[in-house]
N, C-alpha and C positions, 0 to 999 in steps of 0.2 A: 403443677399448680401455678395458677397466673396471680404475680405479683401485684398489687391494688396500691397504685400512683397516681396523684393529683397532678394531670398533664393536661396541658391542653397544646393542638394542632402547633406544628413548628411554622411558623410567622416571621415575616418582617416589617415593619411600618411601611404602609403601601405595597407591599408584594406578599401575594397569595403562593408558596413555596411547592408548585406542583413535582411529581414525577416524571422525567427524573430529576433531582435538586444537584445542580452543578456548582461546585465550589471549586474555581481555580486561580492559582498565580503561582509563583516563585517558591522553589523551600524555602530561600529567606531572601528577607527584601537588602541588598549590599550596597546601591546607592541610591540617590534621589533617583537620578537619571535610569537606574535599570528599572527603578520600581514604576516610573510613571508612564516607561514607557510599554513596560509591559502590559501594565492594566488597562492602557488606552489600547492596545492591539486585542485585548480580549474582551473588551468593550464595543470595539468595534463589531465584533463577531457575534456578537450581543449575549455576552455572558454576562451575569448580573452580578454575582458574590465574591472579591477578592481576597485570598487570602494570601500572606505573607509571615514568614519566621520572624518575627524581633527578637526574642529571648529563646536560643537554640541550645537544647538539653546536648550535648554531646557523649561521645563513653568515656575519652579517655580527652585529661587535658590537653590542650597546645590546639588543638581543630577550633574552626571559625564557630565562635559562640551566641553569633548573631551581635547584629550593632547597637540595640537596648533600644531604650527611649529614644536616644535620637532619633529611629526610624518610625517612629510614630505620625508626627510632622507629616511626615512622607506619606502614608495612610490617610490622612483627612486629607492632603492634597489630591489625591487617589478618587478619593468620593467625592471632593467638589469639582474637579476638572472630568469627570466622566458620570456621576450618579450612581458606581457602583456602592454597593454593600460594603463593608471590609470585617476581615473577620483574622483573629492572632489566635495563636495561643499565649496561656498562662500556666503558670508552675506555681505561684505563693502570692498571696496578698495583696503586695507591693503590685505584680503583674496587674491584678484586677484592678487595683486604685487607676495606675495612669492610663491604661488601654480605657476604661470607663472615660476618665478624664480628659482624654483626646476622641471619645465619640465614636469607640470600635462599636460594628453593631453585631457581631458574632464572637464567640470566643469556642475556645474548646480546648478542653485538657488532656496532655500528652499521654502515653502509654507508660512514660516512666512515671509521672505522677499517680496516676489512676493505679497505679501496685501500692502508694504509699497510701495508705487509709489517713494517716496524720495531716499531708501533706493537701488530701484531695476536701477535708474537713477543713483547714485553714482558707481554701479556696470558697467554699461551700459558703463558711462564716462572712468572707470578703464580698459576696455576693448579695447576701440579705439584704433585702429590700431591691433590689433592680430590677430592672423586667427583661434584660437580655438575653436570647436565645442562647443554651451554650450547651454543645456537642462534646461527648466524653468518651474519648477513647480505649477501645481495649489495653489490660494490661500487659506487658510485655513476653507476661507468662500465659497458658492455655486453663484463665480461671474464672469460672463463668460469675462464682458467687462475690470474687470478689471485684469484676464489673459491677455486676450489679448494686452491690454494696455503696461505688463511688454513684451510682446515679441515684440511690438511696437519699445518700448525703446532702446530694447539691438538691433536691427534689423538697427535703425537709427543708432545706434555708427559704423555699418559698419559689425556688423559680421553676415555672409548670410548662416551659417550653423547651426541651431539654429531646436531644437525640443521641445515636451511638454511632462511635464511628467503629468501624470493623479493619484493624490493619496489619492484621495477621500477627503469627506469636512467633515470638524466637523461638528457635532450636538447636540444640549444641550438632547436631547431626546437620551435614553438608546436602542441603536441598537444591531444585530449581527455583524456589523460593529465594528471596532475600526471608520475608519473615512468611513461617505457612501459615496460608488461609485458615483451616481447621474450618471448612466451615459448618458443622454441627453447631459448632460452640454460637455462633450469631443467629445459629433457625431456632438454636433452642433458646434463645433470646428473645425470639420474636415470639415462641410462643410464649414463653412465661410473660412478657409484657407486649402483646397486640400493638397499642396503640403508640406505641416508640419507634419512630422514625431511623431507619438504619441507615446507614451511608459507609459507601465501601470506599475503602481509600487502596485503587490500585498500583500505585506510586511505589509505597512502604512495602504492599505486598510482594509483588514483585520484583522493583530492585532493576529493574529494565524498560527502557521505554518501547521497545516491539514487542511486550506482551502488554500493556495497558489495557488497548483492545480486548484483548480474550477474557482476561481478567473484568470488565466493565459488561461486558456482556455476560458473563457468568452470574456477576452481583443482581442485572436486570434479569435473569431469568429465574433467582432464584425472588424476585420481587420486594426485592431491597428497593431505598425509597432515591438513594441517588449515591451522586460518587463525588469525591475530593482526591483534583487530580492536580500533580503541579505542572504549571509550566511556566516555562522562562523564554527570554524573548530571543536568549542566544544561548541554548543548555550545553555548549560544549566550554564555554567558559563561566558555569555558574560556580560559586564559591562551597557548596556545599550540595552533596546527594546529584553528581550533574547527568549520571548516569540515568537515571529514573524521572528527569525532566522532557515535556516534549515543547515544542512551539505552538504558538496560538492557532496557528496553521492546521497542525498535525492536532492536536485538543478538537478542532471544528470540525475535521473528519470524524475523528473517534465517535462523537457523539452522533454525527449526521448517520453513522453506519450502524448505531444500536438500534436491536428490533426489539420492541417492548410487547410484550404479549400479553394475552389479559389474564389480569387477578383473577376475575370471576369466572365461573364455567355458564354457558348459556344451557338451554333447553338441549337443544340439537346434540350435541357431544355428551349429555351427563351421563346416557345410557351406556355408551361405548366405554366410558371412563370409569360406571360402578361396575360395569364387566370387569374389566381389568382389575381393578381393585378387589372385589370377590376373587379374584385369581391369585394374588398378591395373598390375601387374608387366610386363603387355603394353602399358601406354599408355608406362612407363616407357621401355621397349624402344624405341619407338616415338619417343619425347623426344628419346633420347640419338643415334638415327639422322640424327633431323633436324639435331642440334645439329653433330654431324660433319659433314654435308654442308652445312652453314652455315660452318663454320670453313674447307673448304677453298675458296668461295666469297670468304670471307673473305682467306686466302695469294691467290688468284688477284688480287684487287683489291690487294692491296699490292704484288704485279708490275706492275700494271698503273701503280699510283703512282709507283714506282719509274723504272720505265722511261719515265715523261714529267713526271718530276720536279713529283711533287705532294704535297704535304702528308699528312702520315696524317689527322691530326683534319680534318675537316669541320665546321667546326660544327653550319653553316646546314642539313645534313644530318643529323646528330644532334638537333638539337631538331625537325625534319622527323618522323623517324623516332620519336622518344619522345614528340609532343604524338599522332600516327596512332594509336600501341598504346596510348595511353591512354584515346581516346574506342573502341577495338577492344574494349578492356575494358569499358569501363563499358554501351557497348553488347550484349556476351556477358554481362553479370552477374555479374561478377567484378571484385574489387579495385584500383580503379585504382594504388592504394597498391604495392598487391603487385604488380600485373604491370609497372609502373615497377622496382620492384627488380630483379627480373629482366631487366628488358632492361638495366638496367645493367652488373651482371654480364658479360652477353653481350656488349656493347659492349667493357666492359675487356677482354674475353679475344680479342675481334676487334682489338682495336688491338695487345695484346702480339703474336698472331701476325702481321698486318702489320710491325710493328718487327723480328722476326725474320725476315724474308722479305727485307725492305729490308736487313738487315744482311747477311745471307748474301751479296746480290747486290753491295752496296757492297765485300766480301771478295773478288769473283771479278773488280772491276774494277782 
């Protein structure tokens, strides 16, 4: 069901914010001299939106917390000496007063923020009445409603030009990821609210600057609206995240090599494509038969426990059956990752119905 938000188109004064919307600089701006110099090399390449860290969320104390206010200065210096945009984040209140006060014209709220409902409400409140465009980042967890929630927020304070940034979610389990994409969680985003400009931020996702690319080209193919990439003018001595920085240089490539493909499907191809799709719709068909005739397969085995008094879980049965589907897979050419998922699922939903089967019959003795 599609969520009903008073938005309108993501805007800048005097800049019409096409596809794709590039938003780059620094994770954080460290001194006048890095920051100005950097925006002037991406400036030069005629990148229009810079962004910089001032107030830098960290995990654990003692890491570089960003330079505060002071760096702000440094921001308006930024857009008077090159014309660029400038755009921070914000975490509370206090953030939106001075970054407003110094004339940022983007903002956008962290992944740690955007988990705290309190914290993204305080920011929400700090915003009423402005007309600033400000981009709200996934939470750090895999939670679609409680995204949604923080652009709820800030949407109710009145500001209608509002986008998501997508940058991936932690996981306790050791990825190629810094944080994984998930990207379901952002298409089902798009679908429940259309008109919401997404923007991938393949920096965070990643965690590497030699996958940026692949990552930036994935986000354009899945017709996301743009990307927020950092870079720095020297990323092997940046003060924070220097790994996942690239140069103004290597940013002008990236984007020169995205192939953008089109949204709409024309005449010519629709027919080839509701082919396929009828093909798709019938395998579906197809899925869901077997899945039913698996689940009552399923009821029948929990009668079967039942009545000679055996346990639901199997282990030694389960790990049986989930190490089979996975060399199944890898042998079809298909995602071991992902056909484990799914038999998980299936598993859960076989054991719920065993548990009801068991109870019912526990009831009739």
């Amino acid at each position: 069901m599609e969520q009903q938000l008073d938005l309108l188109p993501l805007a800048l004064p005097g800049l019409e914010l096409k596809r794709p919307i590039v938003i780059s600089g620094p994770c954080s701006a460290e001194t006048e001299e890095q920051t100005l110099e950097t925006a002037h090399a991406l400036a030069k390449r005629g990148f229009k939106i810079f962004r910089a860290g001032i107030w830098k969320p960290r995990t654990r104390p003692g890491a570089f917390e960003g330079v505060g206010t002071k760096g702000l200065p440094w921001l308006k210096k930024v857009k008077e000496e090159t014309g660029m945009y400038i755009a921070v984040e914000v975490a509370n209140a206090n953030h939106v007063y001075e970054a407003l006060k110094f004339g940022v014209d983007m903002l956008w709220i962290g992944a740690r923020t955007t988990a705290n409902p309190f914290a993204v409400q305080e920011v929400a409140d700090a915003l009423a009445g402005s007309d600033v465009p400000v981009l709200i980042k996934n939470p750090v967890n895999p939670d679609l409603e409680l995204w949604i929630g923080a652009i709820e927020r800030v949407n109710r304070a009145g500001i209608k030009r509002i986008g998501a940034i997508h940058r991936g979610f932690s996981s306790y389990d050791k990825t190629e990821f810094r944080n994984n994409p998930e990207w379901p969680i952002p298409i089902e985003l798009r679908r429940r609210i259309p008109e919401l400009p997404i923007i991938t931020d393949p920096s965070h996702i990643t965690g590497k600057s030699e996958s940026i690319y692949s990552l930036s080209q994935e986000a354009m193919d899945m017709n996301f609206d743009g990307l927020i990439i950092e870079s720095h003018i020297c990323p092997e001595k940046a003060w924070s995240d220097a790994r996942q920085q690239v140069t103004p240089e290597q940013l002008t490539e990236i984007i020169s090599k995205l192939v953008l493909r089109r949204s709409k499907i024309g005449d010519t191809p629709r027919v080839t494509l509701d082919e396929l799709r009828q093909k798709i719709d019938k395998l579906d068909n197809q899925l869901l038969e077997i899945l039913k005739s698996r689940m009552k397969i399923s009821e029948a085995i929990g009668k079967y426990k039942y009545d000679n008094n055996i346990t639901i879980l199997q282990n030694r049965r389960y790990d049986e059956v989930m190490n089979n589907r996975k060399t199944q897979a890898e042998e079809a050419g298909l995602s071991s990752e992902f056909v484990i998922r799914v038999f998980e699922h299936i598993h859960e939903e076989s054991i719920n119905r065993q548990n009801v089967i068991m109870n019912k019959e526990l009831a009739r003795d």
